[in-house]
C-alpha positions as CSV (number, residue, x, y, z in Angstrom):
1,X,-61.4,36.6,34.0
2,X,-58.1,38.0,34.9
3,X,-57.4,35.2,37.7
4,X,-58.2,32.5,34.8
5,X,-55.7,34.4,32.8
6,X,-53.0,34.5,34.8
7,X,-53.8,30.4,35.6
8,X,-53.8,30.1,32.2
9,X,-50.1,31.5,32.0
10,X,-48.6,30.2,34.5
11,X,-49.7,26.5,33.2
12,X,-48.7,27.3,30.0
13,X,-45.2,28.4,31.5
14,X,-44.7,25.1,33.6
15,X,-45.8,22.7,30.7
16,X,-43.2,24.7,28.6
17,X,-40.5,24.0,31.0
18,X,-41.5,20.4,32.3
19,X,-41.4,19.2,28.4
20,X,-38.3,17.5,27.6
21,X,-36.5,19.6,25.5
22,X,-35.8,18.1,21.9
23,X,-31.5,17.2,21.7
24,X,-30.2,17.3,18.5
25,X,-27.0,14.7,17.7
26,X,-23.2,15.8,17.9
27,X,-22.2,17.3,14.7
28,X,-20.4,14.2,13.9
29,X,-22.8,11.6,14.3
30,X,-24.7,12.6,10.9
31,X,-21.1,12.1,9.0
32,X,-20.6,8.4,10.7
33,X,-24.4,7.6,10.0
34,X,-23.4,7.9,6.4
35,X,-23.8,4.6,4.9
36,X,-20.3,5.6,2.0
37,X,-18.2,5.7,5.1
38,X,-17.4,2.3,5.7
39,X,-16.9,1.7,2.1
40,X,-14.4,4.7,2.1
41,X,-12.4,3.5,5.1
42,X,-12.0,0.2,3.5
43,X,-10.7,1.3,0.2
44,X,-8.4,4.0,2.5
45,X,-7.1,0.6,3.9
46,X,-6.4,-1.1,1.4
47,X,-4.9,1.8,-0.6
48,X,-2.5,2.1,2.0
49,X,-1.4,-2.0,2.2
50,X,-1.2,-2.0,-1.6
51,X,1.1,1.1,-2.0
52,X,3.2,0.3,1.2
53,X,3.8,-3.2,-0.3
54,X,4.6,-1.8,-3.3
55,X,7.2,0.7,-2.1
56,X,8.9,-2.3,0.1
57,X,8.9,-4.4,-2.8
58,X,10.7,-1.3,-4.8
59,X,12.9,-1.2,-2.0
60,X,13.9,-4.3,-2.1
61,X,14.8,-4.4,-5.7
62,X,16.8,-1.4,-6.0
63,X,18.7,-3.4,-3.2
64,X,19.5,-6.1,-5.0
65,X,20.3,-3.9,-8.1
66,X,22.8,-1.9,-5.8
67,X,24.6,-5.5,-4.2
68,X,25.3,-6.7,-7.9
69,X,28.6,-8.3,-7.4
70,X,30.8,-10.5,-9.7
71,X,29.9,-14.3,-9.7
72,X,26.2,-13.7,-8.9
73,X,23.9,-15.6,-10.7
74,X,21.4,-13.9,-11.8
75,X,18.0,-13.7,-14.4
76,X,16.9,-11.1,-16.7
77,X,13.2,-9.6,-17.6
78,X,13.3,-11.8,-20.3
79,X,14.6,-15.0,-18.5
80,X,18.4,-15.2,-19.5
81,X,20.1,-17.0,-16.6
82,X,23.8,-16.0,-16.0
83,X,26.5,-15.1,-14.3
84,X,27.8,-11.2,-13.6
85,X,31.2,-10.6,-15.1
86,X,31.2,-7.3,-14.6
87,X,28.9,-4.0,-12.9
88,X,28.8,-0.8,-13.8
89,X,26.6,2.3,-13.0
90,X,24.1,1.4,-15.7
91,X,24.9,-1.8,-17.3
92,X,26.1,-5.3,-16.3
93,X,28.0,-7.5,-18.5
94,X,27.0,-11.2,-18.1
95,X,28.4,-14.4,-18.8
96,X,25.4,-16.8,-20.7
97,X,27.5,-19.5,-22.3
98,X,30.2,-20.7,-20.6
99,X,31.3,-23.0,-23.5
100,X,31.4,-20.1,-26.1
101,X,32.3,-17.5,-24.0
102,X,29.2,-15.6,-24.9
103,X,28.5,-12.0,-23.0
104,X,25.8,-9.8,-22.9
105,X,25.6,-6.7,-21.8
106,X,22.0,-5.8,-20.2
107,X,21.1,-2.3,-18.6
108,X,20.8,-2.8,-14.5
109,X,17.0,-2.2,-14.5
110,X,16.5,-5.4,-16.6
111,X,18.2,-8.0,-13.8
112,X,15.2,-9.4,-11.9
113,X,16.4,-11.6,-9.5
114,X,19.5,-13.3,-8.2
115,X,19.4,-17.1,-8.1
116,X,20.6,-18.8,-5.4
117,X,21.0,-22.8,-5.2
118,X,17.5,-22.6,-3.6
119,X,15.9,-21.7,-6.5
120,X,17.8,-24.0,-9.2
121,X,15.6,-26.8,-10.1
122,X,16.9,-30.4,-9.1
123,X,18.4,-32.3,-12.5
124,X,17.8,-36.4,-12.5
């Protein structure tokens, strides 16, 4: 009984080590076999491409604010064309009748573009 013991053993030993033993994933491979992930990468994307555009486009604006320069033709938030007569910090005086003489004074913030002769619209 002791010899069919000690069989018994030592083929309980080997199977032990001949089984393949049981891998478990990388740590990270539960966190990229989350199904939200995708979806949260693409919002990160396009979170970033929506605020970057934005600050360029704030950029370029306080730009154009900044390069204000008598004789520019320009149009307000409201869409008052007319020409700058004269900058300061804050304000800008412009020119919006030529045959009255009429002036307006608008704060800086409230210029939204500068026309250039691209932009005018072709008269027939």
């Amino acid at each position: 009984m002791s010899t069919l013991a000690n069989v018994l053993t030592i083929l309980a030993q080997t199977s032990a080590a001949t089984a393949p033993a049981k891998t478990h994933p990388p740590a990270w491979y539960d966190f990229a076999a989350n199904p939200m992930l995708p979806i949260t990468i693409g919002f990160l994307i396009l979170y970033f491409f929506f605020i970057n555009s934005k600050k360029k486009g704030d950029r370029q604006r306080q730009d154009l604010l900044k390069t204000l320069k008598r004789g520019d033709r320009i149009q307000t938030i409201g869409g008052i064309l007319g020409t700058v007569v004269e900058t300061r910090d804050n304000d800008v005086l412009v020119k919006v009748d030529e045959g009255n003489n009429t002036k307006i004074k608008f704060a800086r913030s409230a210029i939204t573009r500068v026309v250039t002769e691209d932009d005018k619209p072709e008269t027939k």
